[in-house]
N, C-alpha and C positions, 0 to 999 in steps of 0.2 A: 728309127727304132720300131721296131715290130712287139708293140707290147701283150697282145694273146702269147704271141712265143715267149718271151721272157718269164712272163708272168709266172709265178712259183717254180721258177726254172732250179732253183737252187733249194726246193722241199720235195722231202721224204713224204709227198702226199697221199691220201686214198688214190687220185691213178698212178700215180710211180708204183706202191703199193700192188693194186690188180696185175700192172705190167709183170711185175719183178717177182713176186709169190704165188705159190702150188693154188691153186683154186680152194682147196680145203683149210690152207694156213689162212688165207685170205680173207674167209669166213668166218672163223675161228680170232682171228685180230681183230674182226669188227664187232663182234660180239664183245671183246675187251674193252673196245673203245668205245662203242654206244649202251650197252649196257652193264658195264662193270665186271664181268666175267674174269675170274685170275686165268693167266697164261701159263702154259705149263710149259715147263722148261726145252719139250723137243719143237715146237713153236717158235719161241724165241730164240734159238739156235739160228730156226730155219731165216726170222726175219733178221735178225744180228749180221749172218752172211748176205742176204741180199743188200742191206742196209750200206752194207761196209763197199760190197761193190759197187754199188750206186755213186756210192761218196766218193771213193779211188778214182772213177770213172772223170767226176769233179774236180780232180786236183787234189783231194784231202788225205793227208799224209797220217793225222793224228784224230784224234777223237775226245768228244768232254763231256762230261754229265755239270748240263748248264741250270743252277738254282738261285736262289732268291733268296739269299741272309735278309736278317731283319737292321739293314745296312740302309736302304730303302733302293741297292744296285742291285747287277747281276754278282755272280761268281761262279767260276769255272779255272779247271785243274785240266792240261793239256798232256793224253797219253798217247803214242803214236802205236799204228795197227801192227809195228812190225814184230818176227819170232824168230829168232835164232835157229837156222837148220843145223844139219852133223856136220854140213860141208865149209860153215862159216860162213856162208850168204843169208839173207831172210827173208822169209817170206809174209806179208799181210792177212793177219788174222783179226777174227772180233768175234766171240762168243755172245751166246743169250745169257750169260752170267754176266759178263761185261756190260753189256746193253741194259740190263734190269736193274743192278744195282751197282755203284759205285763207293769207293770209300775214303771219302776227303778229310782233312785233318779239320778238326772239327774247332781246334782248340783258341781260337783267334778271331772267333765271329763274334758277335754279340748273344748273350745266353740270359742275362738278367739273373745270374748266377746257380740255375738249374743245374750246372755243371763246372765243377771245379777245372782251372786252368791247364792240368796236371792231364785230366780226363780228354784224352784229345780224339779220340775216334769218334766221326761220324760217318754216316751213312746219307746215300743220296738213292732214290727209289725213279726208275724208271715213270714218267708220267704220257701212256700216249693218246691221252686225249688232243695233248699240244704236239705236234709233227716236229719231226725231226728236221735239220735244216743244214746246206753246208757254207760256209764264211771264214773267207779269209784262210786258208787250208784246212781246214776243220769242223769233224762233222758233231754238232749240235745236238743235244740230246735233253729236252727240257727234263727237269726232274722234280721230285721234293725234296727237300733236306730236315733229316732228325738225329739226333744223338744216339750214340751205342745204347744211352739207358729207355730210348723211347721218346725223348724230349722233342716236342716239333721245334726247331730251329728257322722256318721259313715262312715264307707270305705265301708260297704257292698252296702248300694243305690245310691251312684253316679257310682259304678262300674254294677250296674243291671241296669241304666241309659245309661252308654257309648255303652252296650254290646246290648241294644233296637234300638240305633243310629245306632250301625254299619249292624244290621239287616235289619232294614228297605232300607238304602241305599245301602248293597248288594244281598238282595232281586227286588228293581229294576233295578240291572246289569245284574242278573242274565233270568231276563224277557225279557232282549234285546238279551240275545244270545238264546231265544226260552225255558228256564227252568221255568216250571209250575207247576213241582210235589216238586219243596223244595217250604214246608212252612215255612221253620226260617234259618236263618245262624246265627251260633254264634263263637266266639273266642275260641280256647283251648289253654290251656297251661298244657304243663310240666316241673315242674321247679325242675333243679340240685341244690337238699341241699347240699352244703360243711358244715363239724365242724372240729372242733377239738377234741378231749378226751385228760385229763390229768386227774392226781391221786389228788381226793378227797380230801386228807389231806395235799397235797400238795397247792393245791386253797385256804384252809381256812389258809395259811400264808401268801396269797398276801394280803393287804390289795386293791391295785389295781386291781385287778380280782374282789373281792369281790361287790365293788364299782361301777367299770366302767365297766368291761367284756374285760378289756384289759390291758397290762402291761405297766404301765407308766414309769417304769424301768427294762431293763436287758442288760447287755453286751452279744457280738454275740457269741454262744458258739463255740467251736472248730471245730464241726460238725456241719451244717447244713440239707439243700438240697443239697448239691454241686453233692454229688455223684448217684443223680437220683434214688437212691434205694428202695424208698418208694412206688412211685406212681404204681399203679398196682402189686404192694410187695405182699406176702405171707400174708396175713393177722394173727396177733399172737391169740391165745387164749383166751384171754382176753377178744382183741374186738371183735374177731368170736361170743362168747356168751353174748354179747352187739347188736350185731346185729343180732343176731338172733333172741333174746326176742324182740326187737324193732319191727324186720318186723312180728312176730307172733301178737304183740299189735295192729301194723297200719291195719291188714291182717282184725282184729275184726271187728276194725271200717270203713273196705269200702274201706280203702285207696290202692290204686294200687302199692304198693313201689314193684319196679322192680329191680333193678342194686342199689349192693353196693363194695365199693372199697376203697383203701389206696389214696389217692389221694398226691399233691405233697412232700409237707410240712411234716419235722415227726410230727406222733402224729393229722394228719389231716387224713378226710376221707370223703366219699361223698354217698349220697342215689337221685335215681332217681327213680319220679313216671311213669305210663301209662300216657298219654296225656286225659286230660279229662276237660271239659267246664268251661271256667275261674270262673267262681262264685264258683259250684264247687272244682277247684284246688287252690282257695284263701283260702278257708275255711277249704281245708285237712291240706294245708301246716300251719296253725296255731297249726294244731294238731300233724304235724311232727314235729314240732320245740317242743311245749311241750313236747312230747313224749319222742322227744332224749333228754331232762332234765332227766325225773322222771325216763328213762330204765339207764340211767348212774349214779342217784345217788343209784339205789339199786343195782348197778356193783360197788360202790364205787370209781365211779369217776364220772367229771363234765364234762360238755359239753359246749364249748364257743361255742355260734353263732357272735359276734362280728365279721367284717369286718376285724379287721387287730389285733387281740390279740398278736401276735408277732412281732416284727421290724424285717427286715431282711430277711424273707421267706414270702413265698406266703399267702396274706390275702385268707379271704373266698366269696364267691360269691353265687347266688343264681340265675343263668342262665335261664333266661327267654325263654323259647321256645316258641314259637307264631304265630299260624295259623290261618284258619278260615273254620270252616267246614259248610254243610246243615243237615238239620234230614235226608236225607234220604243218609248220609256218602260221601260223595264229598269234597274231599280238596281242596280248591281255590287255594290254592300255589303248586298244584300237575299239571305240563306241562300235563300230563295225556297223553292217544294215540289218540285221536280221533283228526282233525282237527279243531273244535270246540271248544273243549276244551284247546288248546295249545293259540288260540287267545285270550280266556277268562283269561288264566292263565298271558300271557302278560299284561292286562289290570290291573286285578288284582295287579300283581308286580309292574308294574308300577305307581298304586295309591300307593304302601307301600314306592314309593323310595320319588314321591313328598309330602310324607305324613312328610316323617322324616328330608328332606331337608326342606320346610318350618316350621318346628316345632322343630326344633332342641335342641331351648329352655329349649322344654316343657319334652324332653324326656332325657335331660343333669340331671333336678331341680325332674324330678320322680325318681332319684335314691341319689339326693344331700344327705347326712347326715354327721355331723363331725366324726362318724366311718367310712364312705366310703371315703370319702375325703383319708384317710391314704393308703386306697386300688386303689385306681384307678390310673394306670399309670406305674403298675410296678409288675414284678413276675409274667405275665398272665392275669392281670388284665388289660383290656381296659381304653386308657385312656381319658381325661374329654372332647375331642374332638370328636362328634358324626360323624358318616361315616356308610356307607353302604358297607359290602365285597357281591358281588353277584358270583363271581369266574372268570376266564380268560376267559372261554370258552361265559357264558352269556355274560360278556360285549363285548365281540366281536361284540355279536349278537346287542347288543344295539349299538355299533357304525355303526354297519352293516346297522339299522335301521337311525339312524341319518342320515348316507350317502348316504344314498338309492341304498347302492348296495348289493346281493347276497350274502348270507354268506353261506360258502362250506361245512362246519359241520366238519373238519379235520378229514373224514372219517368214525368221530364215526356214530352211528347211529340215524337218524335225523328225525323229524314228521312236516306236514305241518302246519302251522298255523291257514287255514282255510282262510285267507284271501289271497290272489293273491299276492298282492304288499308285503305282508310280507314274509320275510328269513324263512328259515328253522331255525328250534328249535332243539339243541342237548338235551337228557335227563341225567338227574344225572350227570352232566356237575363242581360239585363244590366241591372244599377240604374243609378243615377247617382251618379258620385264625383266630387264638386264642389271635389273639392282635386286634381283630376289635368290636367294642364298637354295633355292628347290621349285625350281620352276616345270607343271606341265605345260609341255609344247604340242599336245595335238594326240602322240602317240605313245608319249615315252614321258620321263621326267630329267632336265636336265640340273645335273648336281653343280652348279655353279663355282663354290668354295675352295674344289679341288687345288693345292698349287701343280704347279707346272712342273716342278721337278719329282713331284710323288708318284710314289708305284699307286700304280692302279687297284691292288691287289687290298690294300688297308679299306677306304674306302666302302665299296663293293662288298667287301666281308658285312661290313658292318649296315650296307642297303639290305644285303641279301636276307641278312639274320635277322632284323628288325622286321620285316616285312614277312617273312616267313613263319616268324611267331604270330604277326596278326593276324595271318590266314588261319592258323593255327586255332585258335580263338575262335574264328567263324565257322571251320569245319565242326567244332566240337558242339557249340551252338544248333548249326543249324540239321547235320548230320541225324541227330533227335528229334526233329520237327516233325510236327504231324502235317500240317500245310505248309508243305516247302515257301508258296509265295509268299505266305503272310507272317513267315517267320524271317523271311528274306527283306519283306520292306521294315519290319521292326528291328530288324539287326541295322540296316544299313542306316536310317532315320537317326536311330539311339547313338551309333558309335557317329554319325553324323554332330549330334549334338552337344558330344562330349567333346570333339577332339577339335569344333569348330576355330578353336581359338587361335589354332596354327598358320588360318588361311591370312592372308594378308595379300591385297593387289597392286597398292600403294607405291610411293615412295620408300625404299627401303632405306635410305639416306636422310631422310628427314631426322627432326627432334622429335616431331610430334610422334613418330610412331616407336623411338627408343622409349618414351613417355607410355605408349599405349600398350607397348609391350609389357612394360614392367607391372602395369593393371592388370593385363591378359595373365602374369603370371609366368612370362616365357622367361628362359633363361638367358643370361646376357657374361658371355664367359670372354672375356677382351681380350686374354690373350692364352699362348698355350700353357704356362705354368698354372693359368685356376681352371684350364679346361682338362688337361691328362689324367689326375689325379681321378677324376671320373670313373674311367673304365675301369677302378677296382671297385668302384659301389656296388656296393647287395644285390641289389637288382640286376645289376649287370653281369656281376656274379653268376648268381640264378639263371639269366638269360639263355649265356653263353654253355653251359654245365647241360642245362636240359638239354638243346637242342643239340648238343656234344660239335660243337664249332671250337670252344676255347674249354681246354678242364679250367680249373680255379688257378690251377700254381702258373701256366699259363699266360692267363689274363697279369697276374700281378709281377710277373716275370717281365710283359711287355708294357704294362707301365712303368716300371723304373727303367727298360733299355729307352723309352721315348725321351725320358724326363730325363735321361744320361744324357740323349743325344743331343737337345734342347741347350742344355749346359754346356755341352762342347765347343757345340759349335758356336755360341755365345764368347765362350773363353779365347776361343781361337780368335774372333772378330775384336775383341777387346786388345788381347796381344799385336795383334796385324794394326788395328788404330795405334794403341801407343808407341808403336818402334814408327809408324810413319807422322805421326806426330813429333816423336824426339830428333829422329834420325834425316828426317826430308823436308817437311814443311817448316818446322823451329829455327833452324839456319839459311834456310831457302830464305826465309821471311827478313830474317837478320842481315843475310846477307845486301837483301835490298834495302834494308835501313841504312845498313851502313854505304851503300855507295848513295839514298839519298843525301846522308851528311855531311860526304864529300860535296855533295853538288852544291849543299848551301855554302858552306864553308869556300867552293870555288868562287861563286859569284859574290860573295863579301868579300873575296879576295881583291877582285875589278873595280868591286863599288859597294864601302860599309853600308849605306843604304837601302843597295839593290832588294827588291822584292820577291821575301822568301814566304811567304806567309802560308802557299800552296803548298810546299814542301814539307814546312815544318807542320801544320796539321797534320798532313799526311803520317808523318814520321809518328807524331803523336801517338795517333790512332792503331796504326799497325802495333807499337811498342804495348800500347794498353792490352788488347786482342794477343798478343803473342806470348805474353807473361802470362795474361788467364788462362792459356789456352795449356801452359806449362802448367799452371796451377794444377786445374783439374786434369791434369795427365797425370799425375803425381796421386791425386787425388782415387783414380782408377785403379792406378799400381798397389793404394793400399787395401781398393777392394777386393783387387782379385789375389791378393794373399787373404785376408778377412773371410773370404770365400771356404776356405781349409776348414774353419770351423763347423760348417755345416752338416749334419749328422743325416738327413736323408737326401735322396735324388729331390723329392718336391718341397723341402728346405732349401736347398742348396738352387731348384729354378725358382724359388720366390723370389731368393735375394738377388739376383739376374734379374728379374725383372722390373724388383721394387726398389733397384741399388745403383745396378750396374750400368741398366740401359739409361738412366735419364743421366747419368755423367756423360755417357758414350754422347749423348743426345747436344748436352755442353760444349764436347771439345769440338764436333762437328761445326756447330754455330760458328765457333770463332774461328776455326781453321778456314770455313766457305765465307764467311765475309771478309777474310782475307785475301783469298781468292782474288776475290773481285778487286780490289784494292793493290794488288799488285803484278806490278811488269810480268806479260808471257815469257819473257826469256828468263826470269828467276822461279818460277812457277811448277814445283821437280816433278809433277805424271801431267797426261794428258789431261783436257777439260772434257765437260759434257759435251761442250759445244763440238768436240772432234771425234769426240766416241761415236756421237748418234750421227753425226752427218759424212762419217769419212767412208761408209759402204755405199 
């Protein structure tokens, strides 16, 4: 494999572009895409036709404007390029109308009821910041999606929204420390895909997996994680040539897949991209996630992206790395060497620390979902308690700062700040603490919380915009200053000392610090039915309205589609438990009672005596367990008609939460210690024990 050649062999990029367009179109498209310029229609004409022959040239027959419902997938409507001549044959056409806008039937997305069912036209807006791309016969066309009345429908334009915000107001921080040659700042991310792989034939016996993406039964096998042997393991054969196809696929399409590995869990594994501009890395990782489907079901096996598909071992994640760079390559979160730039990078960090201490909220409810809910809090998973790990060595320096006194650098090697009254700055100063829900790593901050099946695009909104307003803050501050420096170390000191409370290095697992948080005053939202309801607070309101990221109608639009989605998919997993509870395990179990009965019954046939004692506990025990387990099956059926009563979405996930899951939680118990307790040939899906070890 010759991967320079492959690599973006199948994108519509800047050089396909220069190749394929007039030197003047070329010009004039880059001005669109680096600095927001609209296109004017004989432009887009001109890139529509090269576009289209690009693609033909590829094999693609058809064309789609590919967007992002608040579904947390893709979607796309497949048109093919051809046109009717007078001769009855056709020819391949594609218009700059075609190319800019599209018009999908709008009426079947999720809308938070912005738009009556009736009202079905929407609209899909050319986006070419994101490159066009062709797959599978078909040429790819990232877009936004909004309703005829204007309604945003998508993740793609309030996140091209937050990522404007954060620009502009670290663009004027950036003019206070003298920088005139960056025209943009924008956010990167690269995000750690965790999955899992299990065997094919083995998935289409769950009926749980099939349904939900997660095991709503299985007892804990004999082996686990316990003995650490997986993570960084030898990789087997199997998945070697899984991931290899995989990265040769991603390689096509553009995407940077860097690092891949065994990760904790058996039968889990992990793909990390190059860091590249969150719109961007929103819209690769939509196509890594499909990707590891379609390369795993022609390996013959399935790939769970779910959050927490097993009980017992480490859910999956989807670790947010998050920085913020300029066009002309400057990391804001990089201390850097210059004096200069060590002051900027303090000011910087310390917008990210009051960013995520006043917003705590908002950055708990961007990763809420009833599959994360199972993952957070346990196996490496950060839990629902938001904190900042910056490392020993910086908050030294931030006390140092508070106290106003000199900090010594412990030797290591240290650079000035630039400002007089501020400490010296050590470099590369920070480990990693794999239990902290906002961890800096050195350059960047990595958002831990994230699940593994979430767009990237939620999220990132909500980094971008929270961070954006605290620069905001600072520019308006300090903008007015008479002495730039002395208004610079009193700003950074001050909001230092306020927002300290978020920093924590700790154990993020412990009791002592759920205890010390709730001193501290942090918020502690356990799951996602008391964290959603958030993002319609005042404040958030306010937030999102200012910086024009979210209007109000909005924001309250996508709190009740979250808290819908939350319930659904709750409702679904409750349906999928009790039909495999009535229907597979209830008689399975029975079935084995009854031929142990026989066996007593045979051997008191031989000998009234004979010694049954083994059996008939047995028998006991299973009959006790199988009857409760009917109980509370029964006991579900009546919640989730009880459920009908409920008059709002965050009514309707209380009672899920405070009702439904701790029955779900019951019938589990007694179905998995049944498990154990009974013959593998009467036993109706796979065990753990063959899911995680059959790849």
């Amino acid at each position: 494999m010759n991967v320079p050649e492959i690599f973006a062999s199948n994108v519509f990029n800047r050089q396909v572009m220069q190749q394929r367009l007039p030197k003047e179109v070329y010009k004039t498209l880059l001005k669109t895409i680096d600095e927001g310029y609209p296109l004017d229609t004989s432009v887009a004409n001109v890139v529509a036709n090269a576009m289209k022959d690009w693609a033909v040239e590829k094999g693609a027959t058809h064309f789609t404007h590919w967007f992002q419902p608040m579904t947390g997938i893709t979607a796309e409507k497949h048109d093919s390029f051809i046109s009717p001549t007078k001769d009855g044959k056709v020819i391949m056409e594609f218009s700059g109308k075609e190319l800019v806008v599209g018009e999908p039937d709008a009426s079947s997305f999720p809308s938070g009821g912005v738009r009556a069912t009736f009202e079905a036209r929407g609209y899909t807006a050319w986006d070419p910041t994101s490159f066009a791309f062709v797959k599978d016969g078909t040429l790819y066309i990232p877009t936004a999606f909004f309703s005829y009345s204007g309604e945003v429908l998508d993740k793609k334009t309030p996140l091209l929204k937050s990522m404007a915000a954060l620009n502009k107001q670290a663009l004027r921080i950036l003019r206070l420390f003298g920088n005139t040659t960056a025209k943009q700042v924008f956010s990167t991310v690269g995000a750690e895909q965790e999955y899992f792989l299990i065997d094919k034939e083995l998935f289409e016996k769950r009926k749980d997996l099939i349904y939900t993406g997660r095991t709503l039964f299985g007892a804990k096998p004999p082996k686990g994680q316990e003995l650490e042997d997986h993570y960084f393991g030898a990789i087997n054969t199997r998945v070697s040539a899984y991931m290899r196809d995989l990265d040769e696929e991603l390689w096509k399409l553009g995407i940077l897949a860097k690092t891949k590995h065994n990760e904790v869990a058996p039968a889990q594994h992990e793909l990390a991209p190059v860091f590249t501009s969150t719109n961007v890395a929103s819209d690769q990782n939509q196509l890594v996630m499909e990707t590891m489907k379609k390369v795993a079901d022609r390996h013959g096996m399935h790939c769970l992206l779910h959050e927490k598909p097993f009980a017992g071992i480490n859910g999956s994640g989807k670790h947010n790395n998050w920085s913020m760079s300029t066009d002309t390559g400057l990391n804001l979160l990089d201390p850097g060497f210059t004096p200069a730039e060590n002051g900027q990078f303090m000011l910087f960090l310390t917008a990210v620390i009051k960013a995520v201490n006043e917003h705590q909220d908002l950055l708990r409810l961007s990763v809420a979902s009833a599959g994360n809910d199972h993952r957070l809090g346990a196996n490496e998973a950060p839990p629902a308690i938001v904190s900042v790990f910056v490392g020993e060595e910086l908050e030294e320096v931030i006390d140092s700062l508070e106290k106003g006194v000199k900090y010594a650098g412990k030797g290591k090697k240290t650079m000035q700040l630039g400002v007089d009254t501020l400490p010296e700055l050590p470099k590369d100063t920070t480990d990693r603490n794999r239990t902290s829900p906002f961890a800096f790593t050195g350059n960047k901050f990595e958002f831990r919380m994230v699940g593994s099946s979430f767009s990237l695009a939620g999220p990132n909104i909500i980094i971008n915009t929270i961070v954006a307003d605290a620069l905001r803050q600072f520019a308006d501050e300090l903008e007015g200053a008479a002495d730039f420096n002395a208004a610079l170390h009193d700003l950074v000191v001050r909001n230092i000392r306020e927002n300290k409370r978020i920093i924590f290095n700790g154990n993020n697992y412990s009791e002592e610090w759920a205890k010390e948080a709730e001193k501290r005053g942090l918020l502690n939202l356990k799951n996602a039915a008391e964290a959603l309801p958030h993002f319609a607070d005042r404040k958030n309101l306010e937030l999102f309205s200012f910086l024009r990221v979210f209007t109000e109608r909005e924001v309250r639009t996508r709190t009740d589609i979250m808290l819908e989605n939350y319930c659904k998919v709750l409702n679904i997993e409750a349906l999928t438990m009790e039909e495999m509870a009535k229907k597979d395990i209830y008689p399975a179990v029975n079935k084995y009672i009854r031929d142990l009965c026989a066996t007593v019954r045979a051997k008191k046939d031989v000998c009234e005596k004979a010694p049954c004692a083994a059996e008939e506990k047995l028998i006991g025990k299973l009959s006790s367990m199988n009857e409760a387990m009917s109980e509370k099956t029964e006991a579900l059926e009546e919640l989730l008609i009880g459920s009908k009563a409920c008059k709002t979405p965050a009514a309707l996930a209380a009672f899920f939460a405070e009702k439904v899951i701790p029955v779900m939680q019951e019938i589990r118990m007694y179905a998995d210690n049944m498990e154990l307790c009974t013959a593998k040939e009467y036993w109706p899906f796979p065990t753990y024990g063959e899911l995680l070890f059959s790849v």
